[in-house]
N, CA, C and O of each residue as an XYZ file, in Angstrom:
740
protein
N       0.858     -1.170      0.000
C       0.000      0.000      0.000
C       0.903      1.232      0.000
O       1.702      1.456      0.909
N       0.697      2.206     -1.318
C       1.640      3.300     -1.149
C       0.760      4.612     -0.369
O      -0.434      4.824     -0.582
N       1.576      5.380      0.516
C       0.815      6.024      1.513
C       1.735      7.520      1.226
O       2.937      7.645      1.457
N       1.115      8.241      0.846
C       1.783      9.933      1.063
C       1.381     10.049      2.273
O       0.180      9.907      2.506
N       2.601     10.431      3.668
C       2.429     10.627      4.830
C       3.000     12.333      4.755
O       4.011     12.750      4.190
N       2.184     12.942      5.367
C       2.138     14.673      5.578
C       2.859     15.044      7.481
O       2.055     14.854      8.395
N       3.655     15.314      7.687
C       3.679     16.413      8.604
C       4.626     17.411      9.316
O       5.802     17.268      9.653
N       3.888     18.332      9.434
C       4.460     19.239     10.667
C       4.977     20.621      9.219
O       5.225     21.826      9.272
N       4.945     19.874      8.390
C       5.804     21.540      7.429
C       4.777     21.244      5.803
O       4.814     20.167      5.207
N       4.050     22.280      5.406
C       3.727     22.217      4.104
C       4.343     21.727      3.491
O       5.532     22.027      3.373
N       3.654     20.586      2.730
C       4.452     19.806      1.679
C       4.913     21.266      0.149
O       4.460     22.403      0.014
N       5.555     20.786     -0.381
C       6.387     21.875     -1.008
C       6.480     20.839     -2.481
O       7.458     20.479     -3.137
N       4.957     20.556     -2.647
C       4.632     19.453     -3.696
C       3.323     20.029     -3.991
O       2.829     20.931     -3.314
N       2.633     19.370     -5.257
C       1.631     19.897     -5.865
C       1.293     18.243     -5.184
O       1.781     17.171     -5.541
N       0.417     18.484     -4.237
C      -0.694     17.182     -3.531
C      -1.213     16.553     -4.914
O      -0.519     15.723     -5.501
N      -2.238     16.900     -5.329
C      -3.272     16.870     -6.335
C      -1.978     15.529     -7.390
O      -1.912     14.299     -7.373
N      -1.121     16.678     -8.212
C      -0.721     15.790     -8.890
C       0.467     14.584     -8.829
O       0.922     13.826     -9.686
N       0.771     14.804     -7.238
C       1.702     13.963     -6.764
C       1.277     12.615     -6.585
O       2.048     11.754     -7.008
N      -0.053     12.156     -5.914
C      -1.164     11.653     -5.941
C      -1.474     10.866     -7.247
O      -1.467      9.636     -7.311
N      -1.723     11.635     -8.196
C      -1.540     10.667     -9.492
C      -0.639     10.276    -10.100
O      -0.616      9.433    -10.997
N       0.549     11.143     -9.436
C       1.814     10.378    -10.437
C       2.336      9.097     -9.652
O       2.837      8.105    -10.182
N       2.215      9.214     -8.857
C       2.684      8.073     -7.964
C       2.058      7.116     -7.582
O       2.638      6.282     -6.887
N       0.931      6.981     -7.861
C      -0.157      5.794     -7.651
C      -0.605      6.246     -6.179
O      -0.883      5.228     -5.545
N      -0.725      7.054     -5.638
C      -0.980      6.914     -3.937
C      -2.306      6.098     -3.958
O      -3.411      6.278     -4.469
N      -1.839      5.297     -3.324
C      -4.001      4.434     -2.577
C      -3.922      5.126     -1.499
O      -5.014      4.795     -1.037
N      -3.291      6.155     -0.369
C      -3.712      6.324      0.822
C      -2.919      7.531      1.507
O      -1.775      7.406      1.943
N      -3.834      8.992      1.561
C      -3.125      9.720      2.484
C      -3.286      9.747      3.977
O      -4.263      9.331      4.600
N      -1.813     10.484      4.639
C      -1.890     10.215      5.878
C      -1.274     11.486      6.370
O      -0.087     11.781      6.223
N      -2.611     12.556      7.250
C      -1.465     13.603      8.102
C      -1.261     13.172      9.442
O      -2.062     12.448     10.033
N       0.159     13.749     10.100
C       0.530     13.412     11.482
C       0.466     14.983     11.645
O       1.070     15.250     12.684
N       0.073     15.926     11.156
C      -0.724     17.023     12.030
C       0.496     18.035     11.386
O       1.366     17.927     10.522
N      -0.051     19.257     12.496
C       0.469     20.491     12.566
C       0.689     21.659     11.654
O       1.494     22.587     11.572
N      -0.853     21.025     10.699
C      -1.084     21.763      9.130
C      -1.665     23.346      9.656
O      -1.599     23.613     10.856
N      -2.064     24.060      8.961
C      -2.997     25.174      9.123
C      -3.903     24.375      7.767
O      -3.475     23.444      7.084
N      -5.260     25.060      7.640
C      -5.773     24.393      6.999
C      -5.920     24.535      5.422
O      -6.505     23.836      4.596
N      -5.018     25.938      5.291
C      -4.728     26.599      3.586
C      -3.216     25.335      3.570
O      -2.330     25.871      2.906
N      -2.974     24.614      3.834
C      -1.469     23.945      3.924
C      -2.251     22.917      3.105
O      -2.051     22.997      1.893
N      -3.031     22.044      3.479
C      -4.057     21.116      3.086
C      -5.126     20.989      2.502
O      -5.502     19.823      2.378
N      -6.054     22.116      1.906
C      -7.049     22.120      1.729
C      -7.037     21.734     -0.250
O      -8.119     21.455     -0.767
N      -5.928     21.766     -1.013
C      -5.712     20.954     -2.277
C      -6.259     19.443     -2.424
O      -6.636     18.876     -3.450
N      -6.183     18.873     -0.878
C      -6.553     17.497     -0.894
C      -8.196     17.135     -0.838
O      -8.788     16.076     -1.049
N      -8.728     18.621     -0.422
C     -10.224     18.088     -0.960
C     -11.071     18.075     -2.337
O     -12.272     18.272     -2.525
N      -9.831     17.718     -3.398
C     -10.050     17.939     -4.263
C      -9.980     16.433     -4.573
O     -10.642     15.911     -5.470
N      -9.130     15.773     -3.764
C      -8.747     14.076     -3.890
C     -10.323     13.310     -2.978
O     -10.684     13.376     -1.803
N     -10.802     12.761     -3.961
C     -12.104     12.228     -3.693
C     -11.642     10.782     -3.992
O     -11.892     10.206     -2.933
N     -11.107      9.864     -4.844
C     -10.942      8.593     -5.119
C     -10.207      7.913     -4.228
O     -10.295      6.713     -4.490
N      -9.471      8.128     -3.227
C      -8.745      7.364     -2.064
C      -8.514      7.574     -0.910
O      -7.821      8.591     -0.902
N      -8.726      7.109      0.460
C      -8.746      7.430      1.569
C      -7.629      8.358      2.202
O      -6.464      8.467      1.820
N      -8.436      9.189      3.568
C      -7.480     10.327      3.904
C      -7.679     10.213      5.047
O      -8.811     10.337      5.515
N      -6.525      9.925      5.839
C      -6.817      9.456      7.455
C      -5.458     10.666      8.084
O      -4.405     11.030      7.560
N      -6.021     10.962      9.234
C      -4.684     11.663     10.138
C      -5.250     11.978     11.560
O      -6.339     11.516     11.903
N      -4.531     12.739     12.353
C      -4.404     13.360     13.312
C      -4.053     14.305     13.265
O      -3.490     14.721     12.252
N      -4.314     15.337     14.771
C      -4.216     16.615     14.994
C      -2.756     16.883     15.512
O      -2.409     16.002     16.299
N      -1.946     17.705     15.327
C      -0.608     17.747     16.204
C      -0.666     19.033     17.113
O      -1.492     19.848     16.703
N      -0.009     19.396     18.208
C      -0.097     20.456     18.578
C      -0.290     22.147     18.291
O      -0.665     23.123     18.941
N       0.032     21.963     17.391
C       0.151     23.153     16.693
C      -1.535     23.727     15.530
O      -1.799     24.843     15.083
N      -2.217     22.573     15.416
C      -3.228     22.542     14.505
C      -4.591     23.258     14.987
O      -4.673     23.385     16.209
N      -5.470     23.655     14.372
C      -6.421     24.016     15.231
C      -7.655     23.365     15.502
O      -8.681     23.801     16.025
N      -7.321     22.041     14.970
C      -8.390     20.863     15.442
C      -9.920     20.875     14.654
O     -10.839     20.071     14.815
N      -9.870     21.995     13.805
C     -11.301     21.502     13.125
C     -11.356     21.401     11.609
O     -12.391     21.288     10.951
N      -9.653     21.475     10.961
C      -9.894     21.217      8.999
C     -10.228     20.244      8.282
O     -10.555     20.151      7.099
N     -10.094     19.396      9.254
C     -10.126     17.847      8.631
C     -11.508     17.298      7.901
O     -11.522     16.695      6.828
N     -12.563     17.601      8.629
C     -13.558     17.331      7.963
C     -14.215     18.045      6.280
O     -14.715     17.727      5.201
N     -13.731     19.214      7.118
C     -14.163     19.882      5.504
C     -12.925     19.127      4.302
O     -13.403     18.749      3.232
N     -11.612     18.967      4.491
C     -10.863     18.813      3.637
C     -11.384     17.353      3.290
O     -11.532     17.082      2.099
N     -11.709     16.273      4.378
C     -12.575     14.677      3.973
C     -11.367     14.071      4.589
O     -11.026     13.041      4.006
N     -10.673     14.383      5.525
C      -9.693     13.723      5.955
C     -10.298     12.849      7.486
O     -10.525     13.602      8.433
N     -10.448     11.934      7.626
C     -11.001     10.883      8.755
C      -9.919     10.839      9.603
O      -8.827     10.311      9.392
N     -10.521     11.776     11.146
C      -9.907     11.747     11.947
C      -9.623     10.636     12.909
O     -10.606     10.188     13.499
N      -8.052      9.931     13.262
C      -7.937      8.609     13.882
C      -7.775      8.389     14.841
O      -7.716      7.255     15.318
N      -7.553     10.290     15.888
C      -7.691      9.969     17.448
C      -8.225      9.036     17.816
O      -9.337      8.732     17.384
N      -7.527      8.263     18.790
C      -8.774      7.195     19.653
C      -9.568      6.525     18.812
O     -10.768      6.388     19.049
N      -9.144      6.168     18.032
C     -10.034      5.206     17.305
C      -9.299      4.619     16.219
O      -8.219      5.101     15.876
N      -9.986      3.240     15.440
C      -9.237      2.373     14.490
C      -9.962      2.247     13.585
O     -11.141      2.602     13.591
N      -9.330      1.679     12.586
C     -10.657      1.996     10.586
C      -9.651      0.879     10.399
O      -8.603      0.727     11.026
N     -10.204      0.036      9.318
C      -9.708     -0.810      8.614
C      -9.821     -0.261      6.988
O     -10.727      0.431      6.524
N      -8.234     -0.955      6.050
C      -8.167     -0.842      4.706
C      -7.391     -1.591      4.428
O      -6.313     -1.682      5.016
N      -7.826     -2.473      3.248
C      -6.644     -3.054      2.562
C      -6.373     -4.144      3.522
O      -5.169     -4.356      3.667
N      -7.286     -5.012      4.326
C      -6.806     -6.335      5.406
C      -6.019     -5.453      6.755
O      -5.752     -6.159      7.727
N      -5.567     -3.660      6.866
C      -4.825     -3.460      7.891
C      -5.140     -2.624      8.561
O      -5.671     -1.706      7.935
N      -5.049     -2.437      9.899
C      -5.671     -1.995     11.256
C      -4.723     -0.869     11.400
O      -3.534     -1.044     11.666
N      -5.408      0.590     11.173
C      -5.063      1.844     11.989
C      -5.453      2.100     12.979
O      -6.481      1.605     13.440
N      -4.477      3.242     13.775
C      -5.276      3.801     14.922
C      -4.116      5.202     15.086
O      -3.059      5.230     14.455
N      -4.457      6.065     15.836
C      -3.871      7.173     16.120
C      -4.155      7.931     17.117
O      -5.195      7.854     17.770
N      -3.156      8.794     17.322
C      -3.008      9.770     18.826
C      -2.887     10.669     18.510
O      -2.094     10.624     17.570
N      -3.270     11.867     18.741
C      -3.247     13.226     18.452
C      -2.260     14.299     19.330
O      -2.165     13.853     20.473
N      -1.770     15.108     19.232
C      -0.835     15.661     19.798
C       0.040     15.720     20.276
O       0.744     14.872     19.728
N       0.687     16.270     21.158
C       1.821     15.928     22.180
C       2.072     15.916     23.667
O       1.106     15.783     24.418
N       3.770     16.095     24.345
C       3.028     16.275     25.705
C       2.921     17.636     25.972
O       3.421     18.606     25.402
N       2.168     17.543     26.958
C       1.568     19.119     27.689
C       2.682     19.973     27.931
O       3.177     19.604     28.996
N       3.344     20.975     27.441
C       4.344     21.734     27.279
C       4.291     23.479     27.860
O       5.087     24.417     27.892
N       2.823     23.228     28.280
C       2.422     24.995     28.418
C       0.797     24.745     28.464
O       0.117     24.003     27.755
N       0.450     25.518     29.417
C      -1.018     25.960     29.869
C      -1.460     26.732     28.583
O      -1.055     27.890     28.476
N      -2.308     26.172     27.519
C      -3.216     27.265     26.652
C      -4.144     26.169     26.200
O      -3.907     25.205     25.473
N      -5.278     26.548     26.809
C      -6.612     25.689     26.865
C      -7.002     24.811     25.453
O      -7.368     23.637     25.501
N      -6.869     25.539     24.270
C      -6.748     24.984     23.139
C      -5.633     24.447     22.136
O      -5.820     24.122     20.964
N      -4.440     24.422     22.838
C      -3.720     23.845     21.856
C      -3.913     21.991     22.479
O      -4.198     21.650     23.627
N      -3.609     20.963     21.126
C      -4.423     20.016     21.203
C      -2.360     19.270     22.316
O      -1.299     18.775     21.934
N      -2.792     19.563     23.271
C      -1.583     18.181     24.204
C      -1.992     17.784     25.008
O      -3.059     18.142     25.508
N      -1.001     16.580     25.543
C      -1.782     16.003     26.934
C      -0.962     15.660     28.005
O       0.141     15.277     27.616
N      -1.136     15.659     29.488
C       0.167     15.254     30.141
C       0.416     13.946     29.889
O      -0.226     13.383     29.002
N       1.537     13.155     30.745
C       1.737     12.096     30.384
C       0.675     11.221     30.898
O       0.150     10.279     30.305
N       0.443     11.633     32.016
C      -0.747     10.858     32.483
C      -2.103     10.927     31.983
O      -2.868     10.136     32.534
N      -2.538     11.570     31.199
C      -3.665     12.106     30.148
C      -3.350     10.805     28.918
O      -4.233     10.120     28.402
N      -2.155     10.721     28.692
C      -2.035      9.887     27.787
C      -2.001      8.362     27.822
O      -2.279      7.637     26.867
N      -1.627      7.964     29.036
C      -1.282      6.873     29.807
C      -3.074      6.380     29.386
O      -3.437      5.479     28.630
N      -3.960      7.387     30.226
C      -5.585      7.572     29.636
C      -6.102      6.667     28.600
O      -6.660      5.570     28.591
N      -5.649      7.664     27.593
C      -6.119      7.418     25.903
C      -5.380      5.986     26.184
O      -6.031      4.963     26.396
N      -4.538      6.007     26.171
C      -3.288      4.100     25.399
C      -4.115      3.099     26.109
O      -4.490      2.037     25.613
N      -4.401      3.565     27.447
C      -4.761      2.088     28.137
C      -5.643      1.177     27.995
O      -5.514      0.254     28.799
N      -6.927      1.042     26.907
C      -7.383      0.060     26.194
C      -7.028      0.210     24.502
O      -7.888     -0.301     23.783
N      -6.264      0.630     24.036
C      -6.191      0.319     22.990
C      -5.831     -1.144     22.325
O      -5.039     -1.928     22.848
N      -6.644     -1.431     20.894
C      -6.490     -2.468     21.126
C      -4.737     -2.424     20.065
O      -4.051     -1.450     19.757
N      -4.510     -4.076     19.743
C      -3.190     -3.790     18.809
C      -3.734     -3.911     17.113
O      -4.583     -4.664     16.636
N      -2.790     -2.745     16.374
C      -3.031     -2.869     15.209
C      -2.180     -2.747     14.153
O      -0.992     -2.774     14.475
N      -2.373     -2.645     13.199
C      -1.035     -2.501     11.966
C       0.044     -1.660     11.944
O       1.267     -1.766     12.036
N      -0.932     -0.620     11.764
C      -0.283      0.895     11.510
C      -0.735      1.335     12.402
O      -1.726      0.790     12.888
N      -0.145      2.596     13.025
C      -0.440      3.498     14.461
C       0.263      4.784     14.079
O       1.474      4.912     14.257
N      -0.266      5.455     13.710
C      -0.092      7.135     13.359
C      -0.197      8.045     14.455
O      -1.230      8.145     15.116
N       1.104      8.882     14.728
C       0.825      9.413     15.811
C       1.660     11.340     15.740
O       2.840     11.515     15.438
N       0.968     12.159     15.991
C       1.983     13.344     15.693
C       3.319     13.373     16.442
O       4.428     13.625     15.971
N       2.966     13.040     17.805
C       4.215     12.922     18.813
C       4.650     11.227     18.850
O       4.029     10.165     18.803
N       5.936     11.602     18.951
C       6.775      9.562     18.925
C       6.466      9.111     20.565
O       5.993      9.716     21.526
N       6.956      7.817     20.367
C       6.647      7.462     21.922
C       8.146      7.934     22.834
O       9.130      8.307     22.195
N       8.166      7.890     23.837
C       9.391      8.019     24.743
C      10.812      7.860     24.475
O      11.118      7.449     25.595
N      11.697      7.873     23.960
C      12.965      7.555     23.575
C      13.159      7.719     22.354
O      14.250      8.062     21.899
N      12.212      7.515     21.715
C      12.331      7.316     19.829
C      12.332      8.378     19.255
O      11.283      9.000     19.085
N      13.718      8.894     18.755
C      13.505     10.213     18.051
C      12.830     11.339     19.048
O      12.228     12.291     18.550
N      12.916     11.239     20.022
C      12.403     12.792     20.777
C      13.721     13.755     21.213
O      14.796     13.879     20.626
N      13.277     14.348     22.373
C      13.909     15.090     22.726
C      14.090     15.213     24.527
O      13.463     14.397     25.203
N      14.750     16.001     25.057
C      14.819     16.193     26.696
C      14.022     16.865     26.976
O      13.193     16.587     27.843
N      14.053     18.383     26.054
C      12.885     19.008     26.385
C      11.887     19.000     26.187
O      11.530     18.979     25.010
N      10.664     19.013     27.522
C       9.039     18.724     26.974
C       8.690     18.578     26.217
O       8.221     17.472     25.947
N       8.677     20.014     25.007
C       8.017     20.492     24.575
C       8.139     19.250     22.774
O       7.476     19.106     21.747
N       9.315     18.707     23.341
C       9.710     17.522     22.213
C       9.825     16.572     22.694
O      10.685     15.878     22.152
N       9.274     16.067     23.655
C       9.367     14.529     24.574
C       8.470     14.052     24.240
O       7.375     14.586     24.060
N       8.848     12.627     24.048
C       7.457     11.535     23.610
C       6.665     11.476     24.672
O       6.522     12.077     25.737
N       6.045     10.316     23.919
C       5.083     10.046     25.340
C       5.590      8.745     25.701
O       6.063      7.892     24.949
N       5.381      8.693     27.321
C       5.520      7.012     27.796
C       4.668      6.112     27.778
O       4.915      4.908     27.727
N       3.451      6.689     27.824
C       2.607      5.448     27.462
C       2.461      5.000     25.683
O       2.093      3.865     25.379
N       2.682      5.679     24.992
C       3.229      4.844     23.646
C       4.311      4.153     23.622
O       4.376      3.072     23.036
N       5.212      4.641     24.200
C       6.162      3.394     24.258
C       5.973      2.297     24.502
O       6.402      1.330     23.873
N       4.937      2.290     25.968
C       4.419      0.901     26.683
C       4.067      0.464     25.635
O       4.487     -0.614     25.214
N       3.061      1.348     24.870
C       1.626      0.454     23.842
C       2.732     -0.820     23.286
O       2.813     -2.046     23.373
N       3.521      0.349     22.653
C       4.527     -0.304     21.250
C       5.064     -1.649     21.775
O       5.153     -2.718     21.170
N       5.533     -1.225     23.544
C       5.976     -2.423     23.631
C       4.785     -3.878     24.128
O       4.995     -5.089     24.045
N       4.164     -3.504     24.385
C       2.914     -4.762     24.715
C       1.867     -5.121     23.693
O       0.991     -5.963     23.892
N       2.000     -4.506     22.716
C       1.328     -4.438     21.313
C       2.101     -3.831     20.114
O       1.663     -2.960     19.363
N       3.166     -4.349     20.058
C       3.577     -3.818     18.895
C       2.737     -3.782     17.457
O       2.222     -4.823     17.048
N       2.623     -2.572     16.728
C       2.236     -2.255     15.365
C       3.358     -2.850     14.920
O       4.372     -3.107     15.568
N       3.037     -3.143     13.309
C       3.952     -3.193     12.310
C       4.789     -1.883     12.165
O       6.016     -1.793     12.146
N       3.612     -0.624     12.042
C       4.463      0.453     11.423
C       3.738      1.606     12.569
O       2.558      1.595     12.921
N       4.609      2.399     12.938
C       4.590      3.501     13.973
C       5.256      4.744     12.742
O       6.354      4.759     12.185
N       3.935      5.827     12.617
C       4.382      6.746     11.402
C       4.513      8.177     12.375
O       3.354      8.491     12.645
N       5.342      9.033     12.921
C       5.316     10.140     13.642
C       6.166     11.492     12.674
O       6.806     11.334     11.634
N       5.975     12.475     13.232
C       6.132     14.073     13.197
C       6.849     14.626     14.318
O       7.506     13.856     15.018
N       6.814     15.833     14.578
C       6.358     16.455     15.641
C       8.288     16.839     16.153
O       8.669     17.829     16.778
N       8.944     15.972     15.755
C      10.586     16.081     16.482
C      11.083     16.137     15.535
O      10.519     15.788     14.497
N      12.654     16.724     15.582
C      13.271     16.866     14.534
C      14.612     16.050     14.913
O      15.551     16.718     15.346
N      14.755     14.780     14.792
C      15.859     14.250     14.920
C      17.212     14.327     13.988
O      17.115     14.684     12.814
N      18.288     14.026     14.483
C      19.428     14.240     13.587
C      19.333     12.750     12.812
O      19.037     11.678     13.339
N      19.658     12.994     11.462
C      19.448     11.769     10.854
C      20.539     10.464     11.126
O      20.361      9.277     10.853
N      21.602     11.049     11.692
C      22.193     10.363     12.393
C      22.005      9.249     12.910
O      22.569      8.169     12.739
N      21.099      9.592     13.619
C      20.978      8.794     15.037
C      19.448      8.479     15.180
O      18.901      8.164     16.237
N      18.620      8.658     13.519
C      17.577      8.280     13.900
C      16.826      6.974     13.783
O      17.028      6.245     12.812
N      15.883      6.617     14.827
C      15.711      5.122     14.910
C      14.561      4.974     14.184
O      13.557      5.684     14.123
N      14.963      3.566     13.440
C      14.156      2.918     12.532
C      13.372      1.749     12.820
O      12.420      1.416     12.115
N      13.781      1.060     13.932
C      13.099      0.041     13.992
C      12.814     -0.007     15.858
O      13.855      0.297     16.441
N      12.104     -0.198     16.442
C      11.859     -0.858     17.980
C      11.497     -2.037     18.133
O      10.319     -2.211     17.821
N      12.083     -3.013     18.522
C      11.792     -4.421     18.835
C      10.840     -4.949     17.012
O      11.283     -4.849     15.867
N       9.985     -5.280     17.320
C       9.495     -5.673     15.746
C       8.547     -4.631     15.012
O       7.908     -4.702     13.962
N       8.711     -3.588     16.017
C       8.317     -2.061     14.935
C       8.807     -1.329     14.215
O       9.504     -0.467     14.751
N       8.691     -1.305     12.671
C       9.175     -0.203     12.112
C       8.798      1.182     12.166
O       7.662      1.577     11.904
N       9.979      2.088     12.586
C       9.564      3.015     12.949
C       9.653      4.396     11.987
O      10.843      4.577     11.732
N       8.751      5.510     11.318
C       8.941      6.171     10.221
C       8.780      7.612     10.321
O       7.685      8.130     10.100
N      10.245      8.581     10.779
C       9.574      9.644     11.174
C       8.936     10.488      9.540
O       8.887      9.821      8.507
N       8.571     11.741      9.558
C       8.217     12.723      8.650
C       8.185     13.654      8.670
O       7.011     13.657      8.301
N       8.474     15.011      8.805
C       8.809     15.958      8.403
C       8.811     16.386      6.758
O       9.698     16.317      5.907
N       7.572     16.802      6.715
C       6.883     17.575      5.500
C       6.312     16.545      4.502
O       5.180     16.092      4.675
N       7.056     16.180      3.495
C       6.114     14.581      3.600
C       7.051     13.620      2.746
O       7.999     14.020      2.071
N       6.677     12.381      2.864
C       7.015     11.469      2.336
C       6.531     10.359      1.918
O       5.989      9.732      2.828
N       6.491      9.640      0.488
C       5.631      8.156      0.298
C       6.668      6.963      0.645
O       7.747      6.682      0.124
N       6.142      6.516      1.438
C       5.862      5.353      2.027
C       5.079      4.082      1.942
O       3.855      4.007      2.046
N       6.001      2.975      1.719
C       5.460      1.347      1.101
C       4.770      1.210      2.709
O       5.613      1.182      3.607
N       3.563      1.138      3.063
C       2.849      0.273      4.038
C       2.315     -1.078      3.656
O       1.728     -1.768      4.490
């Protein structure tokens, strides 16, 4: 399944015809669009558009653009099980930006069930984050990953050195993004 995955920086691509040149069956944002960043894709009616909100987003484009939001919840395509988390951790008191503490998140993870793919704006704990908050995973994704590993864990939100960035956790492949990229799922 080829997947154009979107986030955190305007793609610096014509959506519309990237989409047909490349065969995409499936877009995917990990957030932190404004909604003029995205709104080319409601022009893409023939193949599914799944994402999440990232901190930075203002939590209501998705519908108008036809993009199926995957907070807290799972959709099936193609025989494979999504699910997704929206934001990051709680970094600063402002009532509407979309984060959560860790224990807010601990929340959301703790019945999830396990699935294919797991789209998330923020990475889990160690993977590609950072020291400071405001770029720290979360720990209860880590847990998830580790007591349910997905196949594929798709995140945003950090800017790791390519160096040192991790690709795989125990039997998860792991795929960061920054602005966008297609991706074999």
């Amino acid at each position: 399944m080829k997947a154009l995955v979107l986030a955190d920086r305007r793609p610096r691509i014509d959506l519309v015809q990237t989409i047909k040149d490349e065969n995409i069956e499936i877009v995917i944002s990990l957030g932190d669009f404004a909604r003029e960043d995205l709104l080319p894709l409601a022009e893409v009616t023939h193949i599914p558009k799944i994402g999440v909100y990232g901190n930075h987003c203002s939590g209501n484009y998705m519908p108008e653009i036809g993009i199926m939001n995957l907070h807290s919840a799972t959709w099936q395509f193609q025989g494979k099980t999504f699910a997704g988390l929206q934001g990051c951790v709680r970094y600063k008191s402002y009532p509407d930006a979309i984060m959560f503490t860790q224990e807010e998140a601990w929340q959301i993870l703790e019945n999830y069930p396990q699935v294919d793919i797991f789209i998330t704006h923020c990475p889990p704990r160690g993977i590609n984050d950072e020291d400071e908050i405001s770029h720290q995973g979360f720990d209860a994704l880590l847990d998830y990953i580790d007591r349910k590993p997905p196949k594929i864990l798709l995140h945003g939100h950090t800017y790791p050195d390519e160096n040192n960035l991790v690709r795989q956790h125990g039997s998860t492949r792991i795929e960061y993004v920054s602005g966008y990229r297609i991706i074999d799922l």
